[in-house]
TORKOL-4160 file (C-alpha; in steps of 0.2 Angstrom, whole numbers, padded with zeros to 4 digits, m for minus):
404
<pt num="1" X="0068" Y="0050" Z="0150"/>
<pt num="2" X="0080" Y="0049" Z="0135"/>
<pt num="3" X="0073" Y="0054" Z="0119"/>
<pt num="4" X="0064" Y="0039" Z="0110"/>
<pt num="5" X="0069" Y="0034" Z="0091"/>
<pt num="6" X="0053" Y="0041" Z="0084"/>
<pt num="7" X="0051" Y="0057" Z="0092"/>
<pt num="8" X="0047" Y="0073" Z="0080"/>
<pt num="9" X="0039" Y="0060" Z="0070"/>
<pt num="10" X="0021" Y="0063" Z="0067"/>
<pt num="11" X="0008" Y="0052" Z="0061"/>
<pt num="12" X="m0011" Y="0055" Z="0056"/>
<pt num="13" X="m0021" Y="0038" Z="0054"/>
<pt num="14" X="m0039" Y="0033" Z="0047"/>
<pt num="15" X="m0040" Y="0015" Z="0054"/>
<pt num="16" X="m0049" Y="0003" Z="0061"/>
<pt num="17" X="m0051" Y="m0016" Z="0067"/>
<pt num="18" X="m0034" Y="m0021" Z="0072"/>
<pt num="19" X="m0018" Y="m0021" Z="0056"/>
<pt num="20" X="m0021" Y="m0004" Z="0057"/>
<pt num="21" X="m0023" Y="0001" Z="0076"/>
<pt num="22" X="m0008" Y="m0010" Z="0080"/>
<pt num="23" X="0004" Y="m0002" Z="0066"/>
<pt num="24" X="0003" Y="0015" Z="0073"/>
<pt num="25" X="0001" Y="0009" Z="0092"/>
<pt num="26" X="0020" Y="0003" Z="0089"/>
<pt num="27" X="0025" Y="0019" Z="0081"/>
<pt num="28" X="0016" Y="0027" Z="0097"/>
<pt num="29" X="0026" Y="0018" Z="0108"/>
<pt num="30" X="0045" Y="0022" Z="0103"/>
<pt num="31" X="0041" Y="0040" Z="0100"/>
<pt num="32" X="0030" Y="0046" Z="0084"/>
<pt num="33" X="0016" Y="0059" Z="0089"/>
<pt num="34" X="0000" Y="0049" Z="0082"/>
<pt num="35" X="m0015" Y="0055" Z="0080"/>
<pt num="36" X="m0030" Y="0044" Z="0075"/>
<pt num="37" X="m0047" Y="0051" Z="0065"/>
<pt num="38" X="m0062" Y="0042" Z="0071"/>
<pt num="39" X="m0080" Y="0045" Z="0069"/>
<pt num="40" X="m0095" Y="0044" Z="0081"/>
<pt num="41" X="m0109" Y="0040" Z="0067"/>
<pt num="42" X="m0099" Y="0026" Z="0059"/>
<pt num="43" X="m0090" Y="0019" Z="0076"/>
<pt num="44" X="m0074" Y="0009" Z="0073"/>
<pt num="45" X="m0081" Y="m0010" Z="0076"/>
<pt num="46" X="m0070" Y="m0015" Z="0089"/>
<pt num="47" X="m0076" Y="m0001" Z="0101"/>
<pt num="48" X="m0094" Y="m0010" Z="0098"/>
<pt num="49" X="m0085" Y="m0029" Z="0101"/>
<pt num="50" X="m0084" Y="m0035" Z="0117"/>
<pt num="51" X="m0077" Y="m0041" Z="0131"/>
<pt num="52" X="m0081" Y="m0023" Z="0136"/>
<pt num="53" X="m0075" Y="m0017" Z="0156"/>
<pt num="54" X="m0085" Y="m0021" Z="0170"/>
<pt num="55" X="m0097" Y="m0028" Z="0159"/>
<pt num="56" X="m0104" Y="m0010" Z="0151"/>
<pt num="57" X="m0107" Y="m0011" Z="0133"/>
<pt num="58" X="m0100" Y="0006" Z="0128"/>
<pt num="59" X="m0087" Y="0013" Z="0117"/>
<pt num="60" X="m0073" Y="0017" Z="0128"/>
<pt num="61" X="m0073" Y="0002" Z="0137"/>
<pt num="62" X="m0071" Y="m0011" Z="0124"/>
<pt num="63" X="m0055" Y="m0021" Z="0129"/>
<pt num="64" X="m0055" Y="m0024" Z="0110"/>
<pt num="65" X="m0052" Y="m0006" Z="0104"/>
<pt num="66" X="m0041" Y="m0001" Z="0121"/>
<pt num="67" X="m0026" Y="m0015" Z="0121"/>
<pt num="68" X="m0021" Y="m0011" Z="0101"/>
<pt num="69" X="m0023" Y="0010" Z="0106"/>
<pt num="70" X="m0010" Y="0016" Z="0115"/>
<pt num="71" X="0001" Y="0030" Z="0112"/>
<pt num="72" X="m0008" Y="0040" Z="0103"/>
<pt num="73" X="m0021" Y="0055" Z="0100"/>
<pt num="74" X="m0042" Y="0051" Z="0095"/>
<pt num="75" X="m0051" Y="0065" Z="0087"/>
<pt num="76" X="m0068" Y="0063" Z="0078"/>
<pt num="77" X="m0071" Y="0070" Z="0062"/>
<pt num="78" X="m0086" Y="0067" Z="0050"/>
<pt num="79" X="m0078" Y="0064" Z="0034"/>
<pt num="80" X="m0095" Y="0065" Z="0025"/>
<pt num="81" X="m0096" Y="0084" Z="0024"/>
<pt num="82" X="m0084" Y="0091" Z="0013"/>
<pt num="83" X="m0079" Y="0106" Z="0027"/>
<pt num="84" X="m0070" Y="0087" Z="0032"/>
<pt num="85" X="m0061" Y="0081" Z="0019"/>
<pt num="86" X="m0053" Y="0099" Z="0019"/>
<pt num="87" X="m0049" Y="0100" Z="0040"/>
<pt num="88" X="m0043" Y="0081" Z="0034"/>
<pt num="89" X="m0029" Y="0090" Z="0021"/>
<pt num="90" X="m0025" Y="0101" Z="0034"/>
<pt num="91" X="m0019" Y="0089" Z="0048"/>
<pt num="92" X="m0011" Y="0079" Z="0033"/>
<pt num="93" X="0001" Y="0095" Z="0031"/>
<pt num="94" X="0003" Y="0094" Z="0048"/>
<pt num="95" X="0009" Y="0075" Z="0046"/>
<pt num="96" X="0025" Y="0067" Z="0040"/>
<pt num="97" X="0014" Y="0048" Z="0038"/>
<pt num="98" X="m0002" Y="0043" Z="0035"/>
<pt num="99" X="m0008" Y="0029" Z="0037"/>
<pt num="100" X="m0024" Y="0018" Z="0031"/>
<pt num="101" X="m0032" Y="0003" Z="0032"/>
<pt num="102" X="m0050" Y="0005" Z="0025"/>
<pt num="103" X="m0055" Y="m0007" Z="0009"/>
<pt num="104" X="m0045" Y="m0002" Z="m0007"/>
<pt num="105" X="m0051" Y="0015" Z="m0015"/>
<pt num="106" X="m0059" Y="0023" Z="m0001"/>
<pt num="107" X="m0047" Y="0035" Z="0003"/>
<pt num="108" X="m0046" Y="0041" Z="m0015"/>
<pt num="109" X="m0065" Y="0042" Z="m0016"/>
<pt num="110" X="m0066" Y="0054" Z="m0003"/>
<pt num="111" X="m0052" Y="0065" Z="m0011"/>
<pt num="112" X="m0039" Y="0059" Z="0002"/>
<pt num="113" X="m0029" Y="0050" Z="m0010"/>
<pt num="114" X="m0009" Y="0049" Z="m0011"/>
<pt num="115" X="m0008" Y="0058" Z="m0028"/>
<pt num="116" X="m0023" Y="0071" Z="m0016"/>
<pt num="117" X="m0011" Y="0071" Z="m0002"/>
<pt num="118" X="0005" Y="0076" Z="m0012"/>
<pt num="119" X="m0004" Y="0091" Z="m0019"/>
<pt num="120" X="m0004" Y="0094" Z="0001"/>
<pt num="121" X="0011" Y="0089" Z="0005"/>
<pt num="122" X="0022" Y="0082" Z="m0008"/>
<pt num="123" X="0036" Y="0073" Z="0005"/>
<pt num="124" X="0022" Y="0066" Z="0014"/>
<pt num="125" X="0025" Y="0046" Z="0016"/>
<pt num="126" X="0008" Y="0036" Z="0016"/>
<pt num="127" X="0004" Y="0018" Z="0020"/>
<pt num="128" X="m0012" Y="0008" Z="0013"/>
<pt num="129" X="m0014" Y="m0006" Z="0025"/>
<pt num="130" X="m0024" Y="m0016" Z="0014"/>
<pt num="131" X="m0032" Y="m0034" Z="0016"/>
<pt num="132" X="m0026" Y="m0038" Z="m0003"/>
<pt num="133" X="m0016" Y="m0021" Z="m0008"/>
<pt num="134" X="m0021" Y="m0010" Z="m0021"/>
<pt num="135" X="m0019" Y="m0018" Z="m0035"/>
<pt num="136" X="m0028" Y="m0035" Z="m0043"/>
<pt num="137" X="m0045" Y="m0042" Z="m0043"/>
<pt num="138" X="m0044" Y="m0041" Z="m0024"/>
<pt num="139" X="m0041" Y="m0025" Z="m0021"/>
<pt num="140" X="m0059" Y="m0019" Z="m0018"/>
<pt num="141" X="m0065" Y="m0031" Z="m0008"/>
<pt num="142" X="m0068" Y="m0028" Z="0009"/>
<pt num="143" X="m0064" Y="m0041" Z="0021"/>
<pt num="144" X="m0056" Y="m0044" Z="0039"/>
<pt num="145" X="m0043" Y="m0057" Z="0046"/>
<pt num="146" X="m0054" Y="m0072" Z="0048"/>
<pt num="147" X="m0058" Y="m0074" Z="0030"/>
<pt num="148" X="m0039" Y="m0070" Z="0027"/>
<pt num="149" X="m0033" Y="m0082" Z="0037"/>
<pt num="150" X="m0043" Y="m0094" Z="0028"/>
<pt num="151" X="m0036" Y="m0088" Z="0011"/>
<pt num="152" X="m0017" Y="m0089" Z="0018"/>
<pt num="153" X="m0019" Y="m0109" Z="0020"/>
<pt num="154" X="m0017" Y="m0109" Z="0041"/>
<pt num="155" X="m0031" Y="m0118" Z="0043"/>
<pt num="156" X="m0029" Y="m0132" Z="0031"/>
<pt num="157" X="m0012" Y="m0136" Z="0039"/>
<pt num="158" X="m0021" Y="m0134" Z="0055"/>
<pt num="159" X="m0028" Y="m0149" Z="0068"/>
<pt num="160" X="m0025" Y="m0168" Z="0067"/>
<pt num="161" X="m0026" Y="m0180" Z="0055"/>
<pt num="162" X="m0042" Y="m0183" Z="0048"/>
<pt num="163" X="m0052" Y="m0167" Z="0055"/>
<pt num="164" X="m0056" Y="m0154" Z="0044"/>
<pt num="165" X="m0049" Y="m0138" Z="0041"/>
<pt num="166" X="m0044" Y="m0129" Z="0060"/>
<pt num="167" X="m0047" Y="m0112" Z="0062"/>
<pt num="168" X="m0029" Y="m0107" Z="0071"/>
<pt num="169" X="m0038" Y="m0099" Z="0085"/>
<pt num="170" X="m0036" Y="m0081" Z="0080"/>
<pt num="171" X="m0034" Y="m0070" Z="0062"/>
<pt num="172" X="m0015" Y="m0071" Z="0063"/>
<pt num="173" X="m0013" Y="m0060" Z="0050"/>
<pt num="174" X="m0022" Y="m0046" Z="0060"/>
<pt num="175" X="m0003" Y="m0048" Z="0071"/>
<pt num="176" X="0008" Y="m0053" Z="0056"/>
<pt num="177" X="0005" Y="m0038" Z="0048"/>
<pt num="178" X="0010" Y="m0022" Z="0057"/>
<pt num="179" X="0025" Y="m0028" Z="0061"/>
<pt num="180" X="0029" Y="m0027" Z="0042"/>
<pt num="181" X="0019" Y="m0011" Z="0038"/>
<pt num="182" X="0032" Y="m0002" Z="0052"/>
<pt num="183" X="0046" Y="m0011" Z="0043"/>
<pt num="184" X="0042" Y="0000" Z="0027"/>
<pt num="185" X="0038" Y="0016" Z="0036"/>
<pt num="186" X="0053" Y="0014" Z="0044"/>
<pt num="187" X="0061" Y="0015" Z="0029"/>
<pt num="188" X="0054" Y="0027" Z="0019"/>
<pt num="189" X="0057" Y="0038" Z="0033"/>
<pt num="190" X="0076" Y="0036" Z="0030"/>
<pt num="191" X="0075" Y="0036" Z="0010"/>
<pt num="192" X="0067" Y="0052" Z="0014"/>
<pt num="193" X="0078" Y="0058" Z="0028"/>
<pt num="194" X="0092" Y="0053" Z="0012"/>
<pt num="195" X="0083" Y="0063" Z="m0003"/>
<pt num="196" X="0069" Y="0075" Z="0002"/>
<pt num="197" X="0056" Y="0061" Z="m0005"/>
<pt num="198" X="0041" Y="0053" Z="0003"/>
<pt num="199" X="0033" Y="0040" Z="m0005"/>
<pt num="200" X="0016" Y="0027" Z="m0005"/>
<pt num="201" X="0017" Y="0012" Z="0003"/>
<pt num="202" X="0005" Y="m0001" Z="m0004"/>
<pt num="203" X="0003" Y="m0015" Z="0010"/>
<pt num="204" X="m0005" Y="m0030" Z="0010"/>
<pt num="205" X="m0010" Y="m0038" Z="0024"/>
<pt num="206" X="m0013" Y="m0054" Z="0013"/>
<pt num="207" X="0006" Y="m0056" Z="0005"/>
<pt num="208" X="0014" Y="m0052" Z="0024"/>
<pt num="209" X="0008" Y="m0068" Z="0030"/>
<pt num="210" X="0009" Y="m0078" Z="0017"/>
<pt num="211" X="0025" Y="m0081" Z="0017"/>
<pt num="212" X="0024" Y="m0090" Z="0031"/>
<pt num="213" X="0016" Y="m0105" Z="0023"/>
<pt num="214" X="0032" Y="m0106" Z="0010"/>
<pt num="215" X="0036" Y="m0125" Z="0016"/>
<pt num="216" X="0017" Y="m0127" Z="0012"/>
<pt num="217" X="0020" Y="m0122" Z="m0008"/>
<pt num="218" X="0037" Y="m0130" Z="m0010"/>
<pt num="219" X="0030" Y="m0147" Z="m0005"/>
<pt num="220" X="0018" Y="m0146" Z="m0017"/>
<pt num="221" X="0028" Y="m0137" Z="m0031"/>
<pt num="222" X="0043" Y="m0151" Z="m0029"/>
<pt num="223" X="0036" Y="m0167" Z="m0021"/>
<pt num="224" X="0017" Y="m0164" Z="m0029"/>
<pt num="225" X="0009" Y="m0166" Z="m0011"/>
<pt num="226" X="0000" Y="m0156" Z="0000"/>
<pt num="227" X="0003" Y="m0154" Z="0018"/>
<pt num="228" X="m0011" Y="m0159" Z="0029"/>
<pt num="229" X="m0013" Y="m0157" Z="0048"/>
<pt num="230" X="m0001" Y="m0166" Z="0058"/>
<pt num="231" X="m0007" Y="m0160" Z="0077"/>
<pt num="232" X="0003" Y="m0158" Z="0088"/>
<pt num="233" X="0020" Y="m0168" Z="0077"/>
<pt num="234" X="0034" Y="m0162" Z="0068"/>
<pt num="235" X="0041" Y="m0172" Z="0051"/>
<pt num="236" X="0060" Y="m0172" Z="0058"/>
<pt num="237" X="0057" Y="m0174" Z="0079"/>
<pt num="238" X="0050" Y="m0187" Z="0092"/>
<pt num="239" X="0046" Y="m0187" Z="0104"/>
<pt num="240" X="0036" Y="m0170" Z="0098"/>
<pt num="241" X="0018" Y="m0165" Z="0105"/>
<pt num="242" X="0009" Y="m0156" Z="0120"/>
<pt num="243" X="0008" Y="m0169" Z="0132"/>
<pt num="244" X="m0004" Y="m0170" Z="0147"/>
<pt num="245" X="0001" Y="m0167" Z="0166"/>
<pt num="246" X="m0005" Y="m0168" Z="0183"/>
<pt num="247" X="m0016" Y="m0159" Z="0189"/>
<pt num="248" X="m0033" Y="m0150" Z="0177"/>
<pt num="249" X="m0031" Y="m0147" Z="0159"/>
<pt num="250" X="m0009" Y="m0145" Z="0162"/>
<pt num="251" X="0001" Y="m0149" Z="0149"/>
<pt num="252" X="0017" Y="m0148" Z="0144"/>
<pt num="253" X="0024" Y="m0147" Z="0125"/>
<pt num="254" X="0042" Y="m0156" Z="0123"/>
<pt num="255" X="0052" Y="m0156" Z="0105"/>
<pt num="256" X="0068" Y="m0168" Z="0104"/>
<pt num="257" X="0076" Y="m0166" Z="0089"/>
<pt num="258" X="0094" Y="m0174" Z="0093"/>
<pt num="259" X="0100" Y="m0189" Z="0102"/>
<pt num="260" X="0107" Y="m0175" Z="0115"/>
<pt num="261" X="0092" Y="m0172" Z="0119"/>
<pt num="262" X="0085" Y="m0190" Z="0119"/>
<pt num="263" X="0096" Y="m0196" Z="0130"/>
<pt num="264" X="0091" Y="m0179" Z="0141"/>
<pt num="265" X="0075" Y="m0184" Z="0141"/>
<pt num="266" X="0079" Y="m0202" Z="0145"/>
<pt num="267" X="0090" Y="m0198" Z="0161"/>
<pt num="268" X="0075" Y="m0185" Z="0166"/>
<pt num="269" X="0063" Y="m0199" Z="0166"/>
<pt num="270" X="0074" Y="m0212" Z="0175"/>
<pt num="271" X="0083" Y="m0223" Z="0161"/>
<pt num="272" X="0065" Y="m0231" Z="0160"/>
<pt num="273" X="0068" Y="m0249" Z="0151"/>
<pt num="274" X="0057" Y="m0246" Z="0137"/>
<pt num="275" X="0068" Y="m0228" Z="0131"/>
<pt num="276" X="0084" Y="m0244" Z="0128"/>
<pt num="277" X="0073" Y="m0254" Z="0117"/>
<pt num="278" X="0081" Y="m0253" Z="0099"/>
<pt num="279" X="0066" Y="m0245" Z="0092"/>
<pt num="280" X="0069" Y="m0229" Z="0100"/>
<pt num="281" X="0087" Y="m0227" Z="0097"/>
<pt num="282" X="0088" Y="m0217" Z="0082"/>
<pt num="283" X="0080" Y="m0203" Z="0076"/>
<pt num="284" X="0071" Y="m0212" Z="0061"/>
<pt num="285" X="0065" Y="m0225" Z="0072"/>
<pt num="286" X="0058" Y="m0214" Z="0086"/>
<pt num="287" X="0048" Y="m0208" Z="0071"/>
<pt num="288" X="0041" Y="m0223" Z="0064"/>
<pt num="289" X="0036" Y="m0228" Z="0082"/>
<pt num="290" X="0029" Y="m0211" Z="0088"/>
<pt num="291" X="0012" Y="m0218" Z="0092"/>
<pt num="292" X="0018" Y="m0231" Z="0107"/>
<pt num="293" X="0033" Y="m0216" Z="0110"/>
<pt num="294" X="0021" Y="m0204" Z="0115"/>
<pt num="295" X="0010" Y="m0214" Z="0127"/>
<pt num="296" X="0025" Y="m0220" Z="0136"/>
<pt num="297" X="0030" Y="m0201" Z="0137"/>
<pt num="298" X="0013" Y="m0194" Z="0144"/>
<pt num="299" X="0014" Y="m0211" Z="0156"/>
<pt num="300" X="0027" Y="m0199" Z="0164"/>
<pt num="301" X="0022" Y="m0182" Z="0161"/>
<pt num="302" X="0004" Y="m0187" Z="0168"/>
<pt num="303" X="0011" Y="m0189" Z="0186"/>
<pt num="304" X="0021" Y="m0173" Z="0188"/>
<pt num="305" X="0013" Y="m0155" Z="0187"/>
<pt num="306" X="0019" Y="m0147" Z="0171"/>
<pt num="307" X="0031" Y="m0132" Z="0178"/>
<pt num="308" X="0042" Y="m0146" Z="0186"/>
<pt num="309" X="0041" Y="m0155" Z="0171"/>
<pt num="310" X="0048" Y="m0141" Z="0160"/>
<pt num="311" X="0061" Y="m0135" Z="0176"/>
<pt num="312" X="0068" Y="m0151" Z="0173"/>
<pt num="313" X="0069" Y="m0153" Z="0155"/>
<pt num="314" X="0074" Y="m0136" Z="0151"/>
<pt num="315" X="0090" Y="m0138" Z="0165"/>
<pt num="316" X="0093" Y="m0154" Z="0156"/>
<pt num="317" X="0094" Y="m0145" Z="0138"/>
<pt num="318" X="0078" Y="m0152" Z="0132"/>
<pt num="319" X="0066" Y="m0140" Z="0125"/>
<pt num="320" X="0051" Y="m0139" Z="0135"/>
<pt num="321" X="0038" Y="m0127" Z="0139"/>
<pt num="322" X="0020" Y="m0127" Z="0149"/>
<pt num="323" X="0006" Y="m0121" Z="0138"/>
<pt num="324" X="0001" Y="m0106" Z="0149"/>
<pt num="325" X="m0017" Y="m0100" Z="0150"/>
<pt num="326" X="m0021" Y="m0082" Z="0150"/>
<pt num="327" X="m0018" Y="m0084" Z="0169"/>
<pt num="328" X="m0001" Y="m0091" Z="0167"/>
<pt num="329" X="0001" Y="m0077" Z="0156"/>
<pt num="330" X="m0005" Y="m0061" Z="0170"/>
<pt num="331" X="0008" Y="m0070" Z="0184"/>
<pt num="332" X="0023" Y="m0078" Z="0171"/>
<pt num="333" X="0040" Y="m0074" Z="0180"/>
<pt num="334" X="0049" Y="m0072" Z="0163"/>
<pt num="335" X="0036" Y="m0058" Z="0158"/>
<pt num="336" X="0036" Y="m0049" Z="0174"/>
<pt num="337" X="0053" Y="m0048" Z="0179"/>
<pt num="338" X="0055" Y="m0038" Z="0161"/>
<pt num="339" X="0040" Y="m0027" Z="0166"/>
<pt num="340" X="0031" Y="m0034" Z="0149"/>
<pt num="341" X="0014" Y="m0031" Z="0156"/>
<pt num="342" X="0008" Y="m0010" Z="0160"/>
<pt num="343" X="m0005" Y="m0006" Z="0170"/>
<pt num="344" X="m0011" Y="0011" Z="0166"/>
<pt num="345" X="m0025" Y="0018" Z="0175"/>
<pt num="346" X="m0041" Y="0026" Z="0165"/>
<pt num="347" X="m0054" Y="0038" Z="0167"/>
<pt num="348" X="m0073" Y="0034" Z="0165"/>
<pt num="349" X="m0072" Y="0023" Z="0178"/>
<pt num="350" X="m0063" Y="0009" Z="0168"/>
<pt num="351" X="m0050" Y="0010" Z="0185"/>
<pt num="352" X="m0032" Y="0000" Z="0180"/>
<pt num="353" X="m0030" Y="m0007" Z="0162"/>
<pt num="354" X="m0015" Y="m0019" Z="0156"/>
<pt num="355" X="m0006" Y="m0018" Z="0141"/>
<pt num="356" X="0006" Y="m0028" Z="0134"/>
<pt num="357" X="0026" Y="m0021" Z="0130"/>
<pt num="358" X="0034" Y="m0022" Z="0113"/>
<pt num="359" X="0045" Y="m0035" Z="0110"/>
<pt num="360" X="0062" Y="m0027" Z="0107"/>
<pt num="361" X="0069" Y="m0015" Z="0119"/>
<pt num="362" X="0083" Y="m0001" Z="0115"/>
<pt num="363" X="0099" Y="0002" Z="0127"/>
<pt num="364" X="0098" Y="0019" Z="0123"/>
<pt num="365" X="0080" Y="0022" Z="0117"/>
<pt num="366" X="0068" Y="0015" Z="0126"/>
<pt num="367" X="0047" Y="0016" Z="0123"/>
<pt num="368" X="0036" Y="0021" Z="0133"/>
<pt num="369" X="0016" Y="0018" Z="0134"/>
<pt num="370" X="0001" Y="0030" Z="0137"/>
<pt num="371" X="m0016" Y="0024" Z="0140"/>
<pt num="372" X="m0027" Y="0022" Z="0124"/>
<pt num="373" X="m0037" Y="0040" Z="0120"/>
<pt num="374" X="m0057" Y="0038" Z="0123"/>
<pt num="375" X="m0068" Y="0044" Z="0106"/>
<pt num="376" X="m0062" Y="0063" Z="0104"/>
<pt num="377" X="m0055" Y="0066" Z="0119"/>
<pt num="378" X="m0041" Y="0075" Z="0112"/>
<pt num="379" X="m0052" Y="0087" Z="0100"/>
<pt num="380" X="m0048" Y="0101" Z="0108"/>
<pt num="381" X="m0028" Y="0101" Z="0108"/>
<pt num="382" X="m0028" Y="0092" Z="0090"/>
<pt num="383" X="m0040" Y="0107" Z="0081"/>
<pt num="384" X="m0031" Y="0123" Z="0093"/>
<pt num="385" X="m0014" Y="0117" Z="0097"/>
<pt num="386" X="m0010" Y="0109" Z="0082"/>
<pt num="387" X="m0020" Y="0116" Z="0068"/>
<pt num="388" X="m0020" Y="0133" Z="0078"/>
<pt num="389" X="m0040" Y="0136" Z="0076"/>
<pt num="390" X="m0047" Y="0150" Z="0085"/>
<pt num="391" X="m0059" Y="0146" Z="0100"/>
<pt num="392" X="m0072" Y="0154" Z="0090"/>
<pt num="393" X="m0068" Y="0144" Z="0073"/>
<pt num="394" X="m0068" Y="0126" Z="0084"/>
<pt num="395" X="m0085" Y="0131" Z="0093"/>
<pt num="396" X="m0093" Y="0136" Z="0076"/>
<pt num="397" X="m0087" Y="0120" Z="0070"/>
<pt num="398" X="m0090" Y="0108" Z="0083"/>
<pt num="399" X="m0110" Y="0118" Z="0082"/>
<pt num="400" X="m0110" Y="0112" Z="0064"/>
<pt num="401" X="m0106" Y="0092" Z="0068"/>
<pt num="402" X="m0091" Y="0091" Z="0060"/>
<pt num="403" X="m0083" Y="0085" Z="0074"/>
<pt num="404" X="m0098" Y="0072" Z="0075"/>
């Protein structure tokens, strides 16, 4: 296979729950040598969260930990005992990145600080994958991406009318975030690729998705309102909403936004007498009607099942989509003609695991996607092969529960 974009780089990561993990999973993937510190007195949280494979309630089989773990090394270490912190610095050497995602000033109090690390290596490149950053009457606080979510104003916006505040259904941030956090290593790599400098990388995980919620403050900063939920609706398109189709629970979302597309829709649903009535004509008065607009709509999607629905619209140029469930998902065409979907095999009697692809494939670099490590399975080749400790000095070691 052709050399991936990231390989030579290597990467040592203190991480856990899910900004972290999926940061340096995507690094993994297109070529970086990633090797993650874990602990078996202190377990990373998602190995104890279910649902866990074949139903057994144990560290390695927690679909949780294993679909945001691929391509990369798992060593334990206890970073308790000094004799810790020091084989730490010495796989920092080792490193071109590290990266971290524990609460603000952890890392430091154990002596594994940036300004620790430079004395160690004074290129290294290091992210802090915080909730809030580093900095401000946050930074301390520990915290995951529920709460975050909550702070980032999702769930306000979220639901219908009328109902209180929705939570989106996930931590969004948990998957907005690692997505900017490689953005920066990125580039750090090339400013130090350009100058001989690495450099510290304060993240948080709290600012990467709030600008997503920019509409949210401009209303309120220019028009002095605040945005509610409006379900399913969109303030400049109707018919707009998740309509429901034959057949159990099917649906089928539609968007118009021009008269193009109205007129589609129209001829897609017959020419129906009601779509010529004057108060669906335009787009302001599709809006002002969008109650009656969308029963009369779902009159017609509730006959037909909701692939030919959107087989139909989407040849027509209307925009349309079935809202898949996780088993629309496993068989979607789209996706597996591409090969999104891997199924790697595992040992401890998981059998066959899938993960999912990255999103952006390379003509000439392409990723590729190893199973996820079980706890210190790679202890051996990490502390021998890549630290170069005698058998002897790894035995001793290993006897005195540092690799606990």
């Amino acid at each position: 296979m052709s050399e991936r974009p990231l390989d030579g780089v290597k990467v040592v990561t203190f991480e856990h729950a899910l900004a972290g993990p999926m940061t340096t999973e995507i690094l993994g993937s297109y070529g970086a040598e990633v090797v993650r510190v874990e602990t078996g007195t202190r377990l990373d949280w998602h190995r104890q969260a279910g649902p866990f494979i074949g139903n057994v309630s144990l560290p390695n089989r927690s679909a949780c930990y294993l679909f945001v773990n691929s391509s990369k090394r798992a060593i334990t270490l206890n970073l308790r005992l000094p004799k810790g912190i020091e084989i730490a610095r010495r796989i920092v050497k080792w490193a071109d990145v590290v990266v971290e995602n524990f609460a603000g000033g952890v890392m430091a109090k154990m002596g594994l600080g940036y300004d620790d690390l430079c004395k160690v290596k004074p290129d290294i490149i290091m992210l802090s994958a915080g909730i809030y950053g580093q900095t401000g009457p946050f930074a301390h606080v520990k915290g995951h991406g529920g709460p975050l979510t909550a702070l980032t104003g999702f769930p306000y916006i979220t639901g219908f009318p009328g109902q209180e505040p929705q939570f989106p259904g996930f931590a969004l941030t948990d998957f907005v975030a690692p997505r900017a956090n490689v953005l920066a290593i990125v580039a750090a790599l090339d400013y130090r690729r350009r100058t001989g400098k690495g450099q510290y990388l304060d993240a948080s995980q709290f600012e990467s998705a709030i600008h997503m919620l920019t509409p949210m403050v401009l209303e309120y900063e220019a028009n002095g309102r605040e945005p509610v939920g409006i379900g399913n609706r969109c303030g400049y398109a109707a018919p707009h909403g998740v309509y429901r189709c034959a057949g159990e629970n099917r649906w089928c979302v539609i968007a118009v936004f021009t008269d193009d597309e109205w007129n589609a829709l129209c001829r897609v649903m017959g020419d129906m007498e009601w779509a010529k009535q004057s108060r669906f004509q335009t787009p302001a008065s599709r809006l002002d009607n969008e109650d009656e607009l969308d029963g009369l709509v779902e009159q017609w999607t509730s006959t037909k099942q909701a692939e030919v629905i959107m087989k139909l619209l989407q040849e027509a140029g209307v925009p349309a989509g079935v809202v898949q469930t996780g088993a629309d998902l496993d068989h979607d065409p789209q996706l597996t003609y591409r090969g999104f979907y891997r199924k790697l095999d595992h040992p401890d009697s998981i059998g066959s695991f899938t993960y999912s692809g990255m999103p952006a494939r390379m003509s000439r670099t392409n990723y590729r996607i190893t199973r996820a490590p079980m706890l210190g399975e790679d202890n051996e080749y990490v502390y021998t092969k890549i630290l170069e400790m005698s058998d002897e000095e790894f035995v001793e070691l290993m006897s005195g529960g540092l690799f606990e």
